[in-house]
C-alpha positions in Angstrom: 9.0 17.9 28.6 10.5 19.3 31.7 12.5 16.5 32.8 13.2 13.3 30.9 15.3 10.5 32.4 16.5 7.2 33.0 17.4 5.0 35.1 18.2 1.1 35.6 14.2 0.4 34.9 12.7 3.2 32.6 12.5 6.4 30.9 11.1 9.0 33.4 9.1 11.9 32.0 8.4 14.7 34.6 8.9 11.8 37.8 6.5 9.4 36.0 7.5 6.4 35.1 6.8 5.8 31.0 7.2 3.0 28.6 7.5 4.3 25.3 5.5 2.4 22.2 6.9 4.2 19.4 5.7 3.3 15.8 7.6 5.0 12.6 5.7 7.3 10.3 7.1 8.1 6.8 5.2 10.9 5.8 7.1 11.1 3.3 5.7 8.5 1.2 2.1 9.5 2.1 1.8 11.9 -0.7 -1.3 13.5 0.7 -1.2 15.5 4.1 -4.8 15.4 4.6 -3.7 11.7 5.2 -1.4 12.1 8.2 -3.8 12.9 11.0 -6.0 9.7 10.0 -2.8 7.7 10.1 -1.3 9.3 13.3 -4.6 8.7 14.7 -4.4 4.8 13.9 -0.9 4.6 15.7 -2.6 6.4 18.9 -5.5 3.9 18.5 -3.0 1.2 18.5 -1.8 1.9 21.9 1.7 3.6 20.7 2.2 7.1 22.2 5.6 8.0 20.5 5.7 8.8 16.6 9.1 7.7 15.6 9.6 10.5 12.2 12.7 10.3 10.0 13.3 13.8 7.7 14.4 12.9 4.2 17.1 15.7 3.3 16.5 14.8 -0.3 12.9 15.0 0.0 12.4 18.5 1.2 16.4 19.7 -0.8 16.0 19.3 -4.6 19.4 21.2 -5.1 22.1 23.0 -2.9 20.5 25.6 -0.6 17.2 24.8 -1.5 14.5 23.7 0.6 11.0 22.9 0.5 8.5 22.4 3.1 5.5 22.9 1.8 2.2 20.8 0.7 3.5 17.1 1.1 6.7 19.3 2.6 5.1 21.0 5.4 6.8 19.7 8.6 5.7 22.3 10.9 1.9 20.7 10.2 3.2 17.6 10.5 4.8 18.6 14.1 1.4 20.5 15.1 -0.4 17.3 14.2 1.3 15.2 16.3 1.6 17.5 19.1 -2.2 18.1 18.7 -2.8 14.0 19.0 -0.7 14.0 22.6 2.4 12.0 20.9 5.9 11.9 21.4 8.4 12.3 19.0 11.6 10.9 18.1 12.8 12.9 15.3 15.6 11.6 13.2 17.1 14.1 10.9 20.3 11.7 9.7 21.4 13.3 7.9 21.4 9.1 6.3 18.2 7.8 7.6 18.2 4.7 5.1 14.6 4.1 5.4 15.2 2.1 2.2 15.2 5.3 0.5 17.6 6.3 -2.2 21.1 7.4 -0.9 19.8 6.9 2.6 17.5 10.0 1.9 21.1 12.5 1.2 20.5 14.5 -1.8 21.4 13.3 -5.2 23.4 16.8 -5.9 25.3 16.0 -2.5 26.1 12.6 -3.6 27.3 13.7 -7.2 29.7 16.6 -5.8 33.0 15.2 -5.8 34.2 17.4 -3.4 31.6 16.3 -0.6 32.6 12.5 1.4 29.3 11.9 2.7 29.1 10.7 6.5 33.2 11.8 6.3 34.2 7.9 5.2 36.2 7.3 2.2 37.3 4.0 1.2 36.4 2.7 4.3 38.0 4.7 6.7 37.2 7.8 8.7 38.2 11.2 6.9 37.4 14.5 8.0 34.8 16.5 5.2 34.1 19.9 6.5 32.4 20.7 3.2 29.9 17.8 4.2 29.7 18.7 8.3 28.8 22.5 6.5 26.2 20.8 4.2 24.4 18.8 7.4 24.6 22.2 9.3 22.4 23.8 6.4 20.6 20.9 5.9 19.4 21.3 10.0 19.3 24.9 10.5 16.3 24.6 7.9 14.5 21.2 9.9 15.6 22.3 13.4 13.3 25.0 14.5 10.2 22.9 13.6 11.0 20.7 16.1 14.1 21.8 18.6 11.7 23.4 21.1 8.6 20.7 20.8 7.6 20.3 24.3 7.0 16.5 23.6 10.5 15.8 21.7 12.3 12.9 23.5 14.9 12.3 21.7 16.7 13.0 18.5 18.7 10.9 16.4 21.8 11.9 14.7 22.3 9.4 11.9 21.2 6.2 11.2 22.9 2.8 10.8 26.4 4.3 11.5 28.4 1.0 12.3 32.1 0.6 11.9 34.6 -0.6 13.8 35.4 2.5 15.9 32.5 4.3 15.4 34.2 7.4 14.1 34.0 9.4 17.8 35.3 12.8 16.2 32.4 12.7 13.2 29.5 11.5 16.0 30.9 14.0 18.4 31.0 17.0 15.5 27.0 15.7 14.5 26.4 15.7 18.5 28.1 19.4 19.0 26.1 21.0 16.1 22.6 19.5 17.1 23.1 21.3 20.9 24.7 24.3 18.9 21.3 24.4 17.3 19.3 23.9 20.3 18.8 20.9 21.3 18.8 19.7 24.7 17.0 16.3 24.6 19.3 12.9 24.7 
């Protein structure tokens, strides 16, 4: 994309007008990739052009500073098949997607380290967890590159179903800062 926009009417990619149909796919629970282009293909078919993909941390991290993306794990196939179908791509890479997966998708061995307050709240208030904010940083430095520089990325999502009262400005702003730290430039 070499200009993506808004204004009072629609999202404007490159000066043209564009209404986005965007249509989730979990490839995560399509245990097969040989799959993926067949059901990429439907969504196309079905008159969507975006593909709207959540990246399950605890999918692709069995334990701390591991990470798998291979076979059923291979997100840079995943990217080149959409890319290769003409679709854009939200990418939401929490690090909580909830996608009525376990833990929102965070790791089990995040969640069981006492040490770690996921999404920095603790008995429901905001408290700063570096040692989480360091975890999400690992956690997209290894997801990042397959998609950061996609010239059809529109957006990206920085966690999912965050709503308190306030909102937390100083966590979202810390999630927002790393993500352009790490490249991106899209909304």
């Amino acid at each position: 994309i070499k200009q993506l926009a808004f204004d009072g009417y629609s999202c404007l990619i490159n000066g043209e007008r564009v209404i986005i149909r965007s249509a989730s796919f979990h490839y995560f629970r399509l245990p097969n990739p040989r799959l993926w282009r067949e059901r990429l293909l439907r969504l196309k078919q079905a008159g969507y052009n975006t593909v709207d993909l959540y990246l399950c941390w605890s999918f692709h991290s069995p334990s701390a500073g591991q990470y798998d993306f291979s076979g059923v794990r291979d997100l840079a196939h995943l990217f080149q098949m959409g890319e290769e179908l003409d679709l854009w791509m939200i990418v939401r890479p929490g690090p909580y997607i909830n996608a009525e997966v376990s833990g929102g998708g965070l790791p089990e061995w995040l969640l069981s380290n006492p040490e770690v307050v996921p999404r920095c709240r603790k008995n429901g208030n905001h408290t700063n967890s570096p040692l989480f904010l360091e975890m999400v940083e690992e956690w997209w430095r290894s997801v990042f590159p397959f998609f950061v520089n996609a010239p059809d990325l529109l957006w990206v999502q920085i966690e999912n179903e965050y709503a308190t009262q306030n909102m937390e400005p100083d966590y979202m702003q810390a999630l927002v800062a790393m993500a352009k730290r790490l490249g991106a430039t899209c909304p």
